[in-house]
GUTIVEX-853287 format. One record per residue (C-alpha): residue number from 1; x, y, z. Coordinates in nm, 3 decimals, padded with zeros to 5 digits. Each point is the difference from the previous one (the first is absolute). Layout:
REM GUTIVEX-853287
NODE pos       u       v       w
NODE NUM       X       Y       Z
...
END
This chain:
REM GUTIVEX-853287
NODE pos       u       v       w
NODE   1 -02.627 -06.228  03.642
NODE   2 -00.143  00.250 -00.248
NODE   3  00.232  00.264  00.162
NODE   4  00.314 -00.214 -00.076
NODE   5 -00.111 -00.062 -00.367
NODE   6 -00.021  00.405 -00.024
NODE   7  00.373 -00.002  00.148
NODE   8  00.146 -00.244 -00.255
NODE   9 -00.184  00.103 -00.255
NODE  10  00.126  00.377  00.083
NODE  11  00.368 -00.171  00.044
NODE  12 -00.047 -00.138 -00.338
NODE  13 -00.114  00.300 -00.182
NODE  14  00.300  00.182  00.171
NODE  15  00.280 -00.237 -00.191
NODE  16 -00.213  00.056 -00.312
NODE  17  00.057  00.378  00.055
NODE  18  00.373 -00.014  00.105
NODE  19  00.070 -00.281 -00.295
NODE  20 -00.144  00.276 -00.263
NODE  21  00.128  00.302  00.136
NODE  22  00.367 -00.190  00.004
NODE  23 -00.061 -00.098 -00.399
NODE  24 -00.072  00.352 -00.034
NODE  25  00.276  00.172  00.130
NODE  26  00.197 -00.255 -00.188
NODE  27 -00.155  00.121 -00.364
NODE  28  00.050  00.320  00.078
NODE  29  00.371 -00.054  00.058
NODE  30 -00.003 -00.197 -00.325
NODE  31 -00.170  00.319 -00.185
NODE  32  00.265  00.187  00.150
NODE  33  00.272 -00.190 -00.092
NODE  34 -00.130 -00.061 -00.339
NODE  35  00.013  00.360 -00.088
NODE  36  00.335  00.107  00.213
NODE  37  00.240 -00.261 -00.051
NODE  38  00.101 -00.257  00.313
NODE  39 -00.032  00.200  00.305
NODE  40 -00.263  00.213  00.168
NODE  41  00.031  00.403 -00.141
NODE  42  00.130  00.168  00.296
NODE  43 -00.187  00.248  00.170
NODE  44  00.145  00.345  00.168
NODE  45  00.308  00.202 -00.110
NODE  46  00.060  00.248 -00.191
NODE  47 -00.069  00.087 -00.402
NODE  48  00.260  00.262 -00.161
NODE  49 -00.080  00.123 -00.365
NODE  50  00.171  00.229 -00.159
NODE  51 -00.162  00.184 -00.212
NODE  52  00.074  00.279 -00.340
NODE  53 -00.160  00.314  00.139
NODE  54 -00.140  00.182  00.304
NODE  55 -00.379  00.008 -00.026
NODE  56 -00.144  00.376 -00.025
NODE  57 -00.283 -00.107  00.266
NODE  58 -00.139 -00.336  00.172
NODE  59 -00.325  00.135 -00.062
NODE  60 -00.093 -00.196 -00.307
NODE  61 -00.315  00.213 -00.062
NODE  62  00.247  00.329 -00.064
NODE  63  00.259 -00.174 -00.227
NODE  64  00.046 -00.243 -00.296
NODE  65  00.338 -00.079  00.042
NODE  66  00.124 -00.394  00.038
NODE  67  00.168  00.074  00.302
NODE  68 -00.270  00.147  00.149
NODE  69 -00.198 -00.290 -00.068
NODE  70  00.210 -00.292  00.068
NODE  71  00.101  00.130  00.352
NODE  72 -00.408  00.167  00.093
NODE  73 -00.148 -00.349 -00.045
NODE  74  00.168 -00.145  00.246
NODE  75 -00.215  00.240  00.202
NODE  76 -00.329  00.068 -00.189
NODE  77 -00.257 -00.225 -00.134
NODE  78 -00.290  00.099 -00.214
NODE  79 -00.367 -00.133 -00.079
NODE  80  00.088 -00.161 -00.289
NODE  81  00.341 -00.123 -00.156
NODE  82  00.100 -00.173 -00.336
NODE  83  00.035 -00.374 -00.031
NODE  84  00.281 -00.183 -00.194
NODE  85 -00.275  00.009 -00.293
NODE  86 -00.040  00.400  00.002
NODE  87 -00.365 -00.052  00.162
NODE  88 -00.112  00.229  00.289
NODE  89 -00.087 -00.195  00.317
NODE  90 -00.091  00.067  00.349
NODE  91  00.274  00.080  00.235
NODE  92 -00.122  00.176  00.355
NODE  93 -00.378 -00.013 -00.148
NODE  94 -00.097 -00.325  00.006
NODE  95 -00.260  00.044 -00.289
NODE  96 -00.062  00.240 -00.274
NODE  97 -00.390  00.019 -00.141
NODE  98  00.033  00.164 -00.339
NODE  99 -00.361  00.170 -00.150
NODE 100  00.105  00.036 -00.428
NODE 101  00.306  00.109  00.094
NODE 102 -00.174  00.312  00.106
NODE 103 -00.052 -00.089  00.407
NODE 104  00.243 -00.159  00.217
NODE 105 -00.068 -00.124  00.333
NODE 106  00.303 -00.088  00.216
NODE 107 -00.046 -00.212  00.339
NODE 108  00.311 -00.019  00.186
NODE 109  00.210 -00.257  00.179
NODE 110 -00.118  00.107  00.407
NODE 111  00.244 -00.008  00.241
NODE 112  00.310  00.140 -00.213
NODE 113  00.222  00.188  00.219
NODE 114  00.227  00.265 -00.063
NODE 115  00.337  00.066  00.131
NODE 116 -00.097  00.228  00.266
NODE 117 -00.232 -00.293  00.125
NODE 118 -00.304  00.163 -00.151
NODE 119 -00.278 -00.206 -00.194
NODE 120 -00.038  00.051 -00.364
NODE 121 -00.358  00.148 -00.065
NODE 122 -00.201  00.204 -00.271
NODE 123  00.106  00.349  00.090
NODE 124  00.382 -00.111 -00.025
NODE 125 -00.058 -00.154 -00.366
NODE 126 -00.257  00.278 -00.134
NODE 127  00.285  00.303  00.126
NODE 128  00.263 -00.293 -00.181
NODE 129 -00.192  00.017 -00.307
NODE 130 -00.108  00.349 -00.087
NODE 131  00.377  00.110  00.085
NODE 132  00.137 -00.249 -00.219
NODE 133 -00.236  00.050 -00.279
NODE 134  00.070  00.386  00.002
NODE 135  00.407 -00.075 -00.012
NODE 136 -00.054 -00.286 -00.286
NODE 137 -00.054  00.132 -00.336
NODE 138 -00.147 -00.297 -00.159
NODE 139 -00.228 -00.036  00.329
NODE 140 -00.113  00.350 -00.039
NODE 141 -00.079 -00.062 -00.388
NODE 142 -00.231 -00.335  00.087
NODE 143 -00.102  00.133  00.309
NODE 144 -00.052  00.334 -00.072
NODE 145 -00.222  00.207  00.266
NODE 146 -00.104 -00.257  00.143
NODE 147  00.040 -00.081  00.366
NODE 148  00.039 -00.355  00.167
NODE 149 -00.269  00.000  00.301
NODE 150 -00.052 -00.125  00.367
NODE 151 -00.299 -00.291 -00.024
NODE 152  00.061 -00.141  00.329
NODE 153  00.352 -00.029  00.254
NODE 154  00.097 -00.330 -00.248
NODE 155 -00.185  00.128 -00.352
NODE 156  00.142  00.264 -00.210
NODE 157 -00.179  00.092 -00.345
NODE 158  00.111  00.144 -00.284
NODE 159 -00.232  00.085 -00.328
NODE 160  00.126  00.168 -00.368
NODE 161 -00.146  00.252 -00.172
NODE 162  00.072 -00.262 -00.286
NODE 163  00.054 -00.375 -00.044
NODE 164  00.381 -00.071 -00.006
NODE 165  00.088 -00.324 -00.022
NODE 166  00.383  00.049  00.064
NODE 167 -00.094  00.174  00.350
NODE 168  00.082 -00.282  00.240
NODE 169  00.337 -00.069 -00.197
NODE 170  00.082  00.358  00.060
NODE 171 -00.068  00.005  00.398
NODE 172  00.213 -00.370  00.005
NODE 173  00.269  00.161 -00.205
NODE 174  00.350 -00.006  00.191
NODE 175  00.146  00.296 -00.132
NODE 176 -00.116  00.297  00.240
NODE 177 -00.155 -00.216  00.121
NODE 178 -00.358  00.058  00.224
NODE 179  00.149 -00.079  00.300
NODE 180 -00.224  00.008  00.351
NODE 181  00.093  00.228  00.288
NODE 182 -00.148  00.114  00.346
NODE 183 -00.270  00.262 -00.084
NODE 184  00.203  00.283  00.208
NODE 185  00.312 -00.105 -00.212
NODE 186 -00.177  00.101 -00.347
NODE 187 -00.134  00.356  00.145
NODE 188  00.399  00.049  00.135
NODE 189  00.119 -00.038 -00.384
NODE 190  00.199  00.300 -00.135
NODE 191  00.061  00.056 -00.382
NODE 192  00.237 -00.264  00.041
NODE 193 -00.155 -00.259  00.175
NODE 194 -00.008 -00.129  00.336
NODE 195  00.309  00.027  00.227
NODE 196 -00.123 -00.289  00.255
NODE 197 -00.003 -00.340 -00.157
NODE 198 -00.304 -00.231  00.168
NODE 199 -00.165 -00.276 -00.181
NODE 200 -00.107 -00.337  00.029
NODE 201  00.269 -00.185 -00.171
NODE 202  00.220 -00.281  00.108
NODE 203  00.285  00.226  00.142
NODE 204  00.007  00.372  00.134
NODE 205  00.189  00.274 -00.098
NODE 206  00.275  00.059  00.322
NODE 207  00.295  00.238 -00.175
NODE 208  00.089  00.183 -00.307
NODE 209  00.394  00.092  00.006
NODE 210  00.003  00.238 -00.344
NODE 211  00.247 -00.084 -00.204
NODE 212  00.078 -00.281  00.215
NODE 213 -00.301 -00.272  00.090
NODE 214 -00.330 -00.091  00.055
NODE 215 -00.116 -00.225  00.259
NODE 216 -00.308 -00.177  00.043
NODE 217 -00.108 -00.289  00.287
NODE 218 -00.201 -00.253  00.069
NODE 219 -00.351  00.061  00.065
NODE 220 -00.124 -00.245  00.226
NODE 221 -00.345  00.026 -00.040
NODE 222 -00.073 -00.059 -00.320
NODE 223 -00.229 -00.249 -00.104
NODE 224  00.067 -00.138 -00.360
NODE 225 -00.174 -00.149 -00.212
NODE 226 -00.068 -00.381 -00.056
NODE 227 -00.023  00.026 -00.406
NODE 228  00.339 -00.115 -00.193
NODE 229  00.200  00.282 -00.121
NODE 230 -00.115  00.135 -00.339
NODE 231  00.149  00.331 -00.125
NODE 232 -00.076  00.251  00.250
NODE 233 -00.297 -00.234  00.126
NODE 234  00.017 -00.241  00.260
NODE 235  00.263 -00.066  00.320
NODE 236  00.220  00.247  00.085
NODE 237  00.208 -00.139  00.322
NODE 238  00.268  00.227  00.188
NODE 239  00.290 -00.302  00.007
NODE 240  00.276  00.236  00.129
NODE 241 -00.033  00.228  00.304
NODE 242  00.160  00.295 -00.194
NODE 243  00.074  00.155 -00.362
NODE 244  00.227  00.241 -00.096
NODE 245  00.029  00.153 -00.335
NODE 246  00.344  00.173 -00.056
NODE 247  00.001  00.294 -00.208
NODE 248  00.301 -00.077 -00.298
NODE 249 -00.014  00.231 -00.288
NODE 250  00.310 -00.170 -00.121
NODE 251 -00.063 -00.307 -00.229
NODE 252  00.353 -00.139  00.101
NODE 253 -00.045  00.031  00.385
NODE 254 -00.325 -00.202 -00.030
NODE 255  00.192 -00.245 -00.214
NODE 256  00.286 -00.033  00.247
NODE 257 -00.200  00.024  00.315
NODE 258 -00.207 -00.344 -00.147
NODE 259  00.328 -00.165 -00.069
NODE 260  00.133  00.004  00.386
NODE 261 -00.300 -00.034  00.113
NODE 262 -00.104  00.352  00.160
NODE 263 -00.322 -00.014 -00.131
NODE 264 -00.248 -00.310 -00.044
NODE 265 -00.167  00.178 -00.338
NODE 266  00.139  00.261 -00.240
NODE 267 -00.198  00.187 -00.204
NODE 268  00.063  00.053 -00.427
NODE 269  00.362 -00.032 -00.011
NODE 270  00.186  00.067 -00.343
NODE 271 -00.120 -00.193 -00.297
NODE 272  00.339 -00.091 -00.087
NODE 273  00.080 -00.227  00.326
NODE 274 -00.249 -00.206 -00.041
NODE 275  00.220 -00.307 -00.115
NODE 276  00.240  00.048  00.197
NODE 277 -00.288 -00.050  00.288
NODE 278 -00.101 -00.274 -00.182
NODE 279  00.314 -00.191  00.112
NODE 280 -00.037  00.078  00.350
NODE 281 -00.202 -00.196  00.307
NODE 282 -00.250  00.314  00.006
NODE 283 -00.340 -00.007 -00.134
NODE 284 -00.039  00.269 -00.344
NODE 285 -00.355  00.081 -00.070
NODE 286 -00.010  00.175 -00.336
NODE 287 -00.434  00.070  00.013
NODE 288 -00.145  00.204 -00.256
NODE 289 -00.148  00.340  00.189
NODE 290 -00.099  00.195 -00.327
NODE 291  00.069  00.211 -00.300
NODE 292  00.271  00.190 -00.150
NODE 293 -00.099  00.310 -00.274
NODE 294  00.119  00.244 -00.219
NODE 295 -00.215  00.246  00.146
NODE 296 -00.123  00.327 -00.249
NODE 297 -00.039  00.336  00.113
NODE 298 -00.312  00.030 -00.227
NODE 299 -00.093  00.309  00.206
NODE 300  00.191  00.247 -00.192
NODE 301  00.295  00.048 -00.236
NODE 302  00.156 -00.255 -00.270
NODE 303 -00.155 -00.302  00.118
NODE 304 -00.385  00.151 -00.001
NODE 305  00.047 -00.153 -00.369
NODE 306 -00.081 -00.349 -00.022
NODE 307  00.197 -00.010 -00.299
NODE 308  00.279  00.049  00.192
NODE 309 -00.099 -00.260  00.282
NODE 310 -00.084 -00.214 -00.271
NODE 311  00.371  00.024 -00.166
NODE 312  00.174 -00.064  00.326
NODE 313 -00.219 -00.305  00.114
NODE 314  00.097 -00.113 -00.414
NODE 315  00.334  00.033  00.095
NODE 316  00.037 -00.163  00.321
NODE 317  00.232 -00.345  00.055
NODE 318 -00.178 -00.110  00.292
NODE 319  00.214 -00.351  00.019
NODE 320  00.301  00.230  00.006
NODE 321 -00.122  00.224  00.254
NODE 322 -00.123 -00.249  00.223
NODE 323  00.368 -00.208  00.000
NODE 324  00.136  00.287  00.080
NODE 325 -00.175  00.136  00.287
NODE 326 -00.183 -00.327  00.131
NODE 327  00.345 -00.237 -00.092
NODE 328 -00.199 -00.334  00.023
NODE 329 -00.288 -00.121 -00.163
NODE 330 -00.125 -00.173  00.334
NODE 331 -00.015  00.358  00.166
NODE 332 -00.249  00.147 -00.342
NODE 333 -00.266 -00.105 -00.248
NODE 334 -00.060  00.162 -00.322
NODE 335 -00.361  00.012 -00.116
NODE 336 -00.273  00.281 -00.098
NODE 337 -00.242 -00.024  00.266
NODE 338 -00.044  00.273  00.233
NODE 339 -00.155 -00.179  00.305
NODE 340  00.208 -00.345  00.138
NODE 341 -00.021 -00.326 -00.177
NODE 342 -00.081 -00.169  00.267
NODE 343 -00.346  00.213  00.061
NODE 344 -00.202 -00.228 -00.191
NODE 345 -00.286  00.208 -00.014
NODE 346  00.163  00.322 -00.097
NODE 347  00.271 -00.107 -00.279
NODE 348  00.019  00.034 -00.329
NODE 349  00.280  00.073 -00.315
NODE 350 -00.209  00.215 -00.172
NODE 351  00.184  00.198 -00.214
NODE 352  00.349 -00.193  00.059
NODE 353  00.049  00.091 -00.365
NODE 354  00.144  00.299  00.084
NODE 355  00.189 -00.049  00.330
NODE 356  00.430 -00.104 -00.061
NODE 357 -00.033  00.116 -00.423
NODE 358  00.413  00.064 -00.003
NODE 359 -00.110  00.175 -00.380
NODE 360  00.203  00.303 -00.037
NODE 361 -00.104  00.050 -00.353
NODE 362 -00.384  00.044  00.162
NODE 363  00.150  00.225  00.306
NODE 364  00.158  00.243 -00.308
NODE 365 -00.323  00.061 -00.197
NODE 366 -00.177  00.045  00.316
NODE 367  00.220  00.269  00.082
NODE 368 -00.027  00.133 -00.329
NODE 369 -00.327  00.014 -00.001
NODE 370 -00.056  00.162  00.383
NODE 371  00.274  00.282 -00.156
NODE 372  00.271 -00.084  00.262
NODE 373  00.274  00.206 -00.092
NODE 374  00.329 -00.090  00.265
NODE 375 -00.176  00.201  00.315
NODE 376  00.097 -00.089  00.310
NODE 377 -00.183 -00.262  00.174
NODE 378  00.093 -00.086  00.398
NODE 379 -00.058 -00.322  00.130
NODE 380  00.032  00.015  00.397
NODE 381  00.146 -00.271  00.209
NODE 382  00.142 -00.167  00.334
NODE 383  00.257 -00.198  00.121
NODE 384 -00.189 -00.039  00.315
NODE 385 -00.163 -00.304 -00.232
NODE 386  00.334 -00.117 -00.163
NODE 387 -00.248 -00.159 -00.289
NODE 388 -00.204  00.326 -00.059
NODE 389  00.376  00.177 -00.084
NODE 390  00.127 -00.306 -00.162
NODE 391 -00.362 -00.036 -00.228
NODE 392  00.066  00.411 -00.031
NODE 393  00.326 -00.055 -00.171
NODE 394 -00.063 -00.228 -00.258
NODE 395 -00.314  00.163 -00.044
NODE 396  00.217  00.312 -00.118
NODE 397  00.222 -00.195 -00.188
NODE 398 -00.305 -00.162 -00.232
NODE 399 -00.150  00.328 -00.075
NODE 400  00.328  00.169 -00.063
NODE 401  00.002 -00.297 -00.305
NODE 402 -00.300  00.187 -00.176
NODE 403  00.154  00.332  00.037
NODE 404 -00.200  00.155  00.337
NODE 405  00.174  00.177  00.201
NODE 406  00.000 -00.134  00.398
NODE 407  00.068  00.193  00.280
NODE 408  00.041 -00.248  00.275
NODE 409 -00.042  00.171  00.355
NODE 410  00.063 -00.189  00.350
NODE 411 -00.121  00.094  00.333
NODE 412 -00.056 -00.154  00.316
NODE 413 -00.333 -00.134  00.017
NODE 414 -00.203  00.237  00.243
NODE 415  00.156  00.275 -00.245
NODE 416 -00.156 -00.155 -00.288
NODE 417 -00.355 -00.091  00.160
NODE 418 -00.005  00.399  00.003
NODE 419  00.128  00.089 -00.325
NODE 420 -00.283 -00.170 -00.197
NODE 421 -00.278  00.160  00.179
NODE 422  00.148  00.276 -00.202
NODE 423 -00.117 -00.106 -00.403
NODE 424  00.286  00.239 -00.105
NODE 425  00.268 -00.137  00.121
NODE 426  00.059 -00.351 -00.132
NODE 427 -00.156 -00.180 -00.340
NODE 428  00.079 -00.409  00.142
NODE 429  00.069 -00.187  00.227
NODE 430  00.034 -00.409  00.092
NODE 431 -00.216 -00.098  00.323
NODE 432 -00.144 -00.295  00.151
NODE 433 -00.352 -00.037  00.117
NODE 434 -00.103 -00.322  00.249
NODE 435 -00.242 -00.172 -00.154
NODE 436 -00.423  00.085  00.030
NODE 437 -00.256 -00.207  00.116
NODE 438 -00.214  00.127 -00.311
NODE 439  00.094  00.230 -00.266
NODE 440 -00.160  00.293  00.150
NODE 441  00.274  00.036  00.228
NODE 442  00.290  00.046 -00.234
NODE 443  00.154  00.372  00.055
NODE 444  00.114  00.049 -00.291
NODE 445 -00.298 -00.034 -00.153
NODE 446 -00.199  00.261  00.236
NODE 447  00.031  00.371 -00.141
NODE 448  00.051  00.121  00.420
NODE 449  00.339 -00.202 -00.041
NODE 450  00.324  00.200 -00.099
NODE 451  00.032  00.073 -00.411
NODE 452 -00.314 -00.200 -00.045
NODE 453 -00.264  00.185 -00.251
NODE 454 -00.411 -00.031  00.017
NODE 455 -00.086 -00.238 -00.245
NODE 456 -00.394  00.005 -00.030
NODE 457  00.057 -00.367 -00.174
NODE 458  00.196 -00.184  00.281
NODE 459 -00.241  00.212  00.247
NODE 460 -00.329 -00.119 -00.186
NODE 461  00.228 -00.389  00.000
NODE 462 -00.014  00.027  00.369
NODE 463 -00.359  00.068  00.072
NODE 464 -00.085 -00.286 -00.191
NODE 465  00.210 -00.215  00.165
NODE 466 -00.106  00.086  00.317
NODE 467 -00.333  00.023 -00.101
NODE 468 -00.011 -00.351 -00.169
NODE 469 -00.273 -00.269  00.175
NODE 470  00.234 -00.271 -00.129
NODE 471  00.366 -00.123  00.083
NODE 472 -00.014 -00.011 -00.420
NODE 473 -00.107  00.275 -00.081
NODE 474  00.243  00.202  00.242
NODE 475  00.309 -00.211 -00.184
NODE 476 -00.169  00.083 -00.347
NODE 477  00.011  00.371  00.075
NODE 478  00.375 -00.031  00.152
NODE 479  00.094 -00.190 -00.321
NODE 480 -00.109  00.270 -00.217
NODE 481  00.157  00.211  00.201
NODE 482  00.321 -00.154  00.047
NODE 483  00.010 -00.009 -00.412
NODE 484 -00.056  00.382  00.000
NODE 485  00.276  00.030  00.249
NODE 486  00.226 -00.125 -00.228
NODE 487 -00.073  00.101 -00.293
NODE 488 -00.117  00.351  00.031
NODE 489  00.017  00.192  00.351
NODE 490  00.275 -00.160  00.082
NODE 491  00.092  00.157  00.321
NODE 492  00.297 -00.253  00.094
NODE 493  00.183 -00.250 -00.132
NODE 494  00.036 -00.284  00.185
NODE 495  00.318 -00.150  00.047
NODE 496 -00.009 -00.311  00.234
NODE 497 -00.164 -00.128  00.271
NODE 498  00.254 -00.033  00.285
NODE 499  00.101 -00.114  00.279
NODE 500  00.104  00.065  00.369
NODE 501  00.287 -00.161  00.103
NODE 502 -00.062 -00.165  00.344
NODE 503  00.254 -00.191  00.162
NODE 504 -00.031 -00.161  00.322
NODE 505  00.226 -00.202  00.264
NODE 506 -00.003 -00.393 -00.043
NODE 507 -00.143  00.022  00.366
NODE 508 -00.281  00.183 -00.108
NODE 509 -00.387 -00.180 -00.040
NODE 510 -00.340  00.110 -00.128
NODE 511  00.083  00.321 -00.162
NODE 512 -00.178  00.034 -00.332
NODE 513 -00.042  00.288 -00.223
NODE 514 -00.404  00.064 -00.131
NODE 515 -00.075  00.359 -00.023
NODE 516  00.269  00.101  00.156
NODE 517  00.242 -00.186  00.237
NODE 518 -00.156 -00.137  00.280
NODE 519  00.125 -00.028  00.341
NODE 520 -00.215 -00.176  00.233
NODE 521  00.031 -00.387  00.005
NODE 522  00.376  00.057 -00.067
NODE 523  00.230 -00.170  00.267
NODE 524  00.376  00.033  00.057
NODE 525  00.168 -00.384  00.097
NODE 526  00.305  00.095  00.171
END
């Protein structure tokens, strides 16, 4: 009798199970549904981009360039990563145990595997590290000689010669970014990176076409994570068996090729289609990526005067330039600060005073009084970026009004990335800069950077920062800072924050753009 009890009771608890596990499923459809419309999101397929450039390397550690990025992550993950919020969190370790800032201890997630089927350990991330932190100039200024260490096969260590408290946001950064690779990979590196492309990432690298395409596939033993997407943190699901990224210089081939439907996603396409996308059934995704400047040679030459910085930034129609390079105000925002609005703990319009003056009476006597006298002054451009030629050209036209004399000069763009290592050869130029975790990381603000001069005040301004013990008294210091910017070193003007122009099929889901376009959790519905 007491064995048939057992049995019922057994049968009974067995429903229960079923019953629950059934309701589950069901909410999980639900979620799904709630957050992808009325169907399931497909699985399987293929994902074509098509994006503005060829990268220069997938090795993110050797290269800073957006393609590079976008397409290596796919591939590479890295201890930390950036939330939506601009806070470092752990990625592939699964805690970080900070000492004042001064001694990290990093335990990582165990049974990571690579794509060669190897398991993530201590010797891979410590070879990871001290390559990356020897290609990264920022890592190698809050780093310094320091060495990250081998504690145990899951443990890595790292200790400063000094407190920093803007070290973890600089290893989380996504911009050559710290990315983790099989031991042997890091000692194969050349000057130029690594020619064999393993990580631990969501797909793995197959074929690189130059000129032509990149493809990546589905790596079918990766293990994601259960946390919600959140920036760079959180779930990153393979959803289509393969990507390719097609390699289209030409801003009109992109812009066709999303139109008929060649490619699923097409990377910044011209400024001046965008309403004529807005009328269509694709998807336009105008997200703000960064910064556009007025960037001074202060090196050397007529703009080592900050009289004559000062003049031009007096002179400057921002409103103008921006509608004429940016065309609509849903693609730009004007504003003073430096690092993005949306970085709460970073922003600031200190010394907005002096940003979009339009006074050409105040441009004159500044000119007067820095003894211009009609020299030539050459202000290099692109049209590889239509909007840094079209920002060039009414540029020229402005300070033509208060009698300078403006040389513009166009050249492709790996042309011009050479010419300004070379302080003699150019006096301006308009650029854009992603935006920084923390201000630390702008490059036009470090003296290693192209035309950028050692200031001992913004080089004192960043020791404090990093050396503050407060979130407070790092934003104080970048405040006064910011104000000095403006008003006295005044190394760029800043034009605009702006945006990349994303556009996407209507059968495209999950794509969103934080730190960079991401494309895991994307799925194609056809």
């Amino acid at each position: 009798m007491k064995n048939v009890k057992k049995g019922l009771v057994f049968l009974f608890l067995a429903l229960l199970l079923a019953l629950f596990t059934s309701c589950g499923k069901s909410d999980e459809s639900s979620s799904s549904n709630e957050s992808n419309g009325d169907s399931e999101r497909a699985n399987g397929g293929e994902l074509k981009i098509a994006i503005n450039a060829q990268p220069p390397s997938l090795d993110p550690q050797a290269s800073t360039a957006t393609a590079t990025r976008d397409t290596a992550r796919l591939v590479f993950e890295s201890l930390l990563v950036l939330n939506a919020d601009f806070e470092p969190v752990p990625f592939l370790a699964e805690e970080v145990e900070s000492e004042d800032n001064q001694k990290f201890t990093f335990h990582l997630r165990q049974g990571v595997k690579f794509h060669n089927g190897e398991e993530m350990t201590a010797e891979d991330v410590v070879a990871s590290m001290n390559r990356w932190k020897e290609n990264n100039n920022k890592a190698k200024k809050v780093i310094g000689d320091s060495e990250f260490q081998i504690e145990d096969d899951y443990t890595v260590t790292l200790e400063l010669s000094e407190p920093s408290s803007l070290a973890m946001t600089v290893m989380a950064s996504p911009g050559q970014f710290a990315a983790i690779m099989p031991k042997e990979i890091n000692e194969s590196a050349g000057p130029d990176g690594v020619t064999e492309y393993i990580g631990t990432g969501p797909f793995e690298f197959v074929e690189w076409q130059q000129d032509n395409y990149i493809h990546f596939t589905k790596f079918e033993e990766y293990e994601p994570l259960e946390e919600e997407t959140d920036g760079l943190a959180g779930k990153r699901e393979a959803l289509v068996d393969d990507v390719y990224f097609y390699i289209s210089e030409d801003a009109s081939t992109r812009l066709a090729g999303i139109q008929s439907g060649e490619y699923d996603i097409a990377y910044q396409l011209p400024f001046d289609s965008y309403e004529q996308l807005l009328s269509t059934d694709l998807q336009v995704e105008p997200t703000l990526a960064g910064n556009m400047v007025l960037q001074y040679n202060a090196r050397e030459g007529l703009m080592a005067d900050d009289k004559m910085r000062q003049a031009i930034n007096a002179a400057l129609n921002i409103d103008e330039i921006l509608q004429a390079s940016l065309v609509h105000p849903e693609i730009y925002r004007v504003g003073a600060g430096l690092m993005e609005d949306e970085n709460i703990k970073w922003a600031t319009n200190a010394g907005e005073e002096n940003y979009n003056q339009n006074d050409q009476e105040k441009a004159k006597q500044l000119l007067e009084e820095a003894g211009y006298d009609g020299e030539e002054i050459n202000l290099v451009s692109t049209r590889d970026y239509q909007h840094y030629y079209d920002s060039s050209v009414v540029i020229k036209e402005q300070l033509e009004n208060i009698g300078m004399n403006v040389n513009l000069e166009v050249y492709d763009w790996p042309t011009l990335t050479e010419l300004v290592q070379d302080p003699s050869k150019w006096h301006m130029r308009v650029n854009g800069f992603t935006f920084s975790a923390d201000p630390t990381q702008i490059l036009y603000l470090d003296s290693d950077y192209a035309g950028v001069v050692e200031d001992e005040a913004v080089i004192n301004a960043m020791k404090a920062i990093e050396a503050a013990e407060t979130e407070e008294e790092a934003k104080a210091e970048w405040e006064a800072l910011q104000e000095y910017l403006w008003t006295e070193s005044l190394p760029a003007t800043k034009l605009g924050s702006y945006s990349h122009l994303y556009v996407l099929g209507e059968d495209v889901e999950g794509f969103i753009y934080s730190h960079g376009g991401q494309f895991w959790n994307v799925s194609v519905n056809n």
